[in-house]
C-alpha positions as CSV (number, residue, x, y, z in Angstrom):
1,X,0.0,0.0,0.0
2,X,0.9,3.5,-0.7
3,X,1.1,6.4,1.8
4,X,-1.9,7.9,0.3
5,X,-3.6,4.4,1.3
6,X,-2.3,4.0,4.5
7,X,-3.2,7.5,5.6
8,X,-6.9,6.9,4.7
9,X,-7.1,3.9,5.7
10,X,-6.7,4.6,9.0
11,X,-7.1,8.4,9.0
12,X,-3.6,9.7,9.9
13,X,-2.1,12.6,7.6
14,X,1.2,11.2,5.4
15,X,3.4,13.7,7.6
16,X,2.0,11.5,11.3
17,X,2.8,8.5,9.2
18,X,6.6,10.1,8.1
19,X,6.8,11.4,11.7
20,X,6.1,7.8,13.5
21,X,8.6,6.5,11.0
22,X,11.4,9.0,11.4
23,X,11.6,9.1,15.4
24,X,10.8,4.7,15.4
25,X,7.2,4.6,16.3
26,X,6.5,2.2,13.3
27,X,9.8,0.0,11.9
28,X,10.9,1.1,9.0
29,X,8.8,1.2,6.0
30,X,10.6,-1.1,2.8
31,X,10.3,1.0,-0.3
32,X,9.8,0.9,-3.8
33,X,12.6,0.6,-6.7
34,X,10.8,4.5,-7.0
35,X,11.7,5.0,-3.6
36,X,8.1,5.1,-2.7
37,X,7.4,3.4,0.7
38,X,5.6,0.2,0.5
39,X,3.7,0.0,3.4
40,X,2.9,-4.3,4.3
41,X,0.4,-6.2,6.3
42,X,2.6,-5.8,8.9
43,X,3.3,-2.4,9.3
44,X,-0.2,-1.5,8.9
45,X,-0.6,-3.6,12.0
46,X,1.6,-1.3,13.3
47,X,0.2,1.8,12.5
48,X,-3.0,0.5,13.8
49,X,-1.7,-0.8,17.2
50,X,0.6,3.0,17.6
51,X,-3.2,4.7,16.5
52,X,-5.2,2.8,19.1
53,X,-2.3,3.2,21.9
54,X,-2.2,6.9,20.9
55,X,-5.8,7.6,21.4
56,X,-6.1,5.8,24.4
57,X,-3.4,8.7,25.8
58,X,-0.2,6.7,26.5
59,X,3.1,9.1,25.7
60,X,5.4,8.6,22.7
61,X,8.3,7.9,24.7
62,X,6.7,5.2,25.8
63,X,5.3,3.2,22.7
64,X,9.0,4.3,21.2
65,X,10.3,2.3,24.0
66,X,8.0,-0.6,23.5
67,X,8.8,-1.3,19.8
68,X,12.6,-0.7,20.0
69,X,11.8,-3.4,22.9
70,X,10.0,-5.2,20.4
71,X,12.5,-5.3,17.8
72,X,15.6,-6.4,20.4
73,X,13.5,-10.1,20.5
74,X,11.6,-12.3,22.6
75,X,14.1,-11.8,25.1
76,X,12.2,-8.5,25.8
77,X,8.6,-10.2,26.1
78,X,8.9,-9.8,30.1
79,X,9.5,-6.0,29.7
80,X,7.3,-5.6,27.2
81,X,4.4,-7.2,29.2
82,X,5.8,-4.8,32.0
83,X,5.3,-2.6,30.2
84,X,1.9,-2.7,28.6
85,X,0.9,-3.8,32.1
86,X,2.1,0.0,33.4
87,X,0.5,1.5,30.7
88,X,-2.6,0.0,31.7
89,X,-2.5,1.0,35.4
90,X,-2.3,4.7,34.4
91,X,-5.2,4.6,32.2
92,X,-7.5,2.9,34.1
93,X,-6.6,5.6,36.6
94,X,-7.1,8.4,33.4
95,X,-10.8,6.9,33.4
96,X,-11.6,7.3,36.6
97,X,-10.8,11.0,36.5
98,X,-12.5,11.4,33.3
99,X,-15.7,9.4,35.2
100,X,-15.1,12.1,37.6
101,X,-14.9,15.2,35.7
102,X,-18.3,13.1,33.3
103,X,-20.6,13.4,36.3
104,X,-19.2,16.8,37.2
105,X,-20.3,17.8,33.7
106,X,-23.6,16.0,34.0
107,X,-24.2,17.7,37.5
108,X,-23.2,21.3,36.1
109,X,-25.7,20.3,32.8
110,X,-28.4,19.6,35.1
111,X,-27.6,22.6,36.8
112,X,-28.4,24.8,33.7
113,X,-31.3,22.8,32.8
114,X,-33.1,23.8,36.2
115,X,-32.2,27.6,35.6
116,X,-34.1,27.4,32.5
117,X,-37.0,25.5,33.7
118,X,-37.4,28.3,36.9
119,X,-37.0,31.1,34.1
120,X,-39.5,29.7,32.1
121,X,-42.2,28.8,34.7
122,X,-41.0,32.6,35.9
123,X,-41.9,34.2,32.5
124,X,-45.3,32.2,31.6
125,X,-46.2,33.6,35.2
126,X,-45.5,37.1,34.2
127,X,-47.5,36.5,30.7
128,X,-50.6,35.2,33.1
């Protein structure tokens, strides 16, 4: 697959694509004889897994870390699960605060809602 492909395939602009490339997010992209990238099965299981990881919040560094981990072996699989198992702690923690600040919202909604109801029961009186 092409950039082009890739990028709409899993909505990404090319440059997010070249950027995860460049600083080792995604392995290394094979090219064509054009010099055109060439983008596998495999590294569009990549882009997907670095996407997902991405917009569930964990950091750069991190998922850097993981698939230079990756690329060392199985001898890493014990970090790696370490790892992920890390990453998972601190969002789980991330959702709870987001529950949080969710229900805030809601209460602060509700809030409003009531303010309008009162002003409207308040101006059909006045129209009486």
């Amino acid at each position: 697959m092409t950039i082009t492909e890739v990028s709409g395939k899993f909505d990404l602009p090319q440059d997010t694509l070249r950027y995860y490339e460049r600083i080792g997010l995604i392995p290394r992209v094979n090219r064509n004889k054009s010099g055109i990238r060439d983008y596998k099965e495999e590294d569009c299981r990549w882009v997907e897994f670095i996407k997902c990881m991405r917009g569930a919040g964990l950091p750069i560094e991190v998922l850097i870390e993981y698939v230079g981990l990756f690329q060392q072996g199985e001898e890493t699989a014990a970090t790696r699960k370490e790892l992920l198992i890390e990453q998972r702690r601190q969002l789980i923690i991330r959702m709870e605060d987001m529950k949080k600040t969710l229900e805030r919202l809601d209460y602060k909604i509700a809030r409003y809602e009531q303010a309008v109801v009162k002003n409207e029961k308040k101006l059909r009186r006045s129209e009486e």
